[in-house]
C-alpha positions as CSV (number, residue, x, y, z in Angstrom):
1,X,-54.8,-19.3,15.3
2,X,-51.9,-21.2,13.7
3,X,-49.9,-23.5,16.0
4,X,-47.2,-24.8,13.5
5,X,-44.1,-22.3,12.7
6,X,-44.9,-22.4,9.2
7,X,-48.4,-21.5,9.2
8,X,-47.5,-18.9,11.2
9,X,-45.1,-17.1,8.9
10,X,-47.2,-17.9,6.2
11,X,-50.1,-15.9,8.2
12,X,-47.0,-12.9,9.0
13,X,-46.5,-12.8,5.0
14,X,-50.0,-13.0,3.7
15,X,-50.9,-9.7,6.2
16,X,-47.5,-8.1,4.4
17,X,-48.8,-8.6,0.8
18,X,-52.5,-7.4,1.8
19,X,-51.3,-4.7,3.1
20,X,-49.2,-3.8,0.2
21,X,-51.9,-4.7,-2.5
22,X,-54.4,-2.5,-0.4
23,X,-51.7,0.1,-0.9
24,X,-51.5,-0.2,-4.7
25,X,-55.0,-0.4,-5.7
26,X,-55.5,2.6,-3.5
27,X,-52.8,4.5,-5.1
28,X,-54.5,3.4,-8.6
29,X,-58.1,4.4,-7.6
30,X,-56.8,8.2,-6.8
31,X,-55.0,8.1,-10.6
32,X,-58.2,6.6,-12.1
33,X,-59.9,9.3,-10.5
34,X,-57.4,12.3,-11.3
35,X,-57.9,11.3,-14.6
36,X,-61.8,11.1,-14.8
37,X,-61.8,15.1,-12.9
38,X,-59.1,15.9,-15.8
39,X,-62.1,14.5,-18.4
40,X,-64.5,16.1,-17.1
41,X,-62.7,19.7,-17.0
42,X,-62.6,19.2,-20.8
43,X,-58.7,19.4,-20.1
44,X,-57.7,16.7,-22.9
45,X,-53.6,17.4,-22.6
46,X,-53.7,16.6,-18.6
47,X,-56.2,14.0,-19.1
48,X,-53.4,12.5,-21.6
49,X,-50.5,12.8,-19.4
50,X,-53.2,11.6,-16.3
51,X,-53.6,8.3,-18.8
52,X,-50.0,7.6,-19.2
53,X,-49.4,7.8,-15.7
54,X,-52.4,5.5,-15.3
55,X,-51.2,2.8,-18.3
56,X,-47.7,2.5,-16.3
57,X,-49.3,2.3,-13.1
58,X,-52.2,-0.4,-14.2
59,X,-49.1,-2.6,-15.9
60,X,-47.2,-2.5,-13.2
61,X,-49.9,-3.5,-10.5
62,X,-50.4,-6.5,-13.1
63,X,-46.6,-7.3,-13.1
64,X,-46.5,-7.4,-9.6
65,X,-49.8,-9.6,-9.7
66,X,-52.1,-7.4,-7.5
67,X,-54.7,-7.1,-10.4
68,X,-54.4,-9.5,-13.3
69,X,-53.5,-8.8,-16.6
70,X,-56.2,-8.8,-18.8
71,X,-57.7,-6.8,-16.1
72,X,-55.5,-3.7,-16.6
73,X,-55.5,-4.6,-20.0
74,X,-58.9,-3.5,-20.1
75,X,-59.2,-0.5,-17.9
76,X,-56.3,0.9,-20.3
77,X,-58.2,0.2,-23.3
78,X,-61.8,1.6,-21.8
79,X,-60.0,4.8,-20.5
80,X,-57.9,5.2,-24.1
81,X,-61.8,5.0,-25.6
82,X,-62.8,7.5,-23.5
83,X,-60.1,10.3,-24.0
84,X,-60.3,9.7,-27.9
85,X,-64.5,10.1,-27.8
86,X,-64.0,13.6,-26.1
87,X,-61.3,14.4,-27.8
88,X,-63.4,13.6,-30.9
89,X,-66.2,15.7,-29.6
């Protein structure tokens, strides 16, 4: 345990921002996964509206800095490929 003040608050705030990036990708694993059951229903327009909740969400969880960029980045561009394959099928 920490003896010096600062540490100590530094210990307070790094518990505050785990907590609240636990929160996020939480929040974005139930959205990646409302859109993969919307896939697999063959329902293309909710799987659609399911993605663009999921783009805003994934770039602002990389604003913020809880995943990085290039990260969301790519889980936009893998889940764009996958609606346009089965909407292709």
């Amino acid at each position: 345990m920490a003896n010096i003040k600062s540490a100590k608050k530094r210990i307070l705030v790094i518990n505050k921002k785990t907590a609240r990036n636990r929160r996020i990708k939480s929040h974005l694993k139930g959205i990646l996964k409302n859109f993969e059951a919307a896939l697999k229903d063959s329902n293309l327009d909710a799987a659609a509206e399911k993605l663009a909740l999921a783009e805003k969400r994934l770039m602002k969880a990389a604003s913020k800095g809880t995943i990085h960029k290039n990260a969301a980045s790519r889980k936009v561009s893998r889940l764009t490929k996958r609606l346009n394959k089965a909407r292709a099928n």
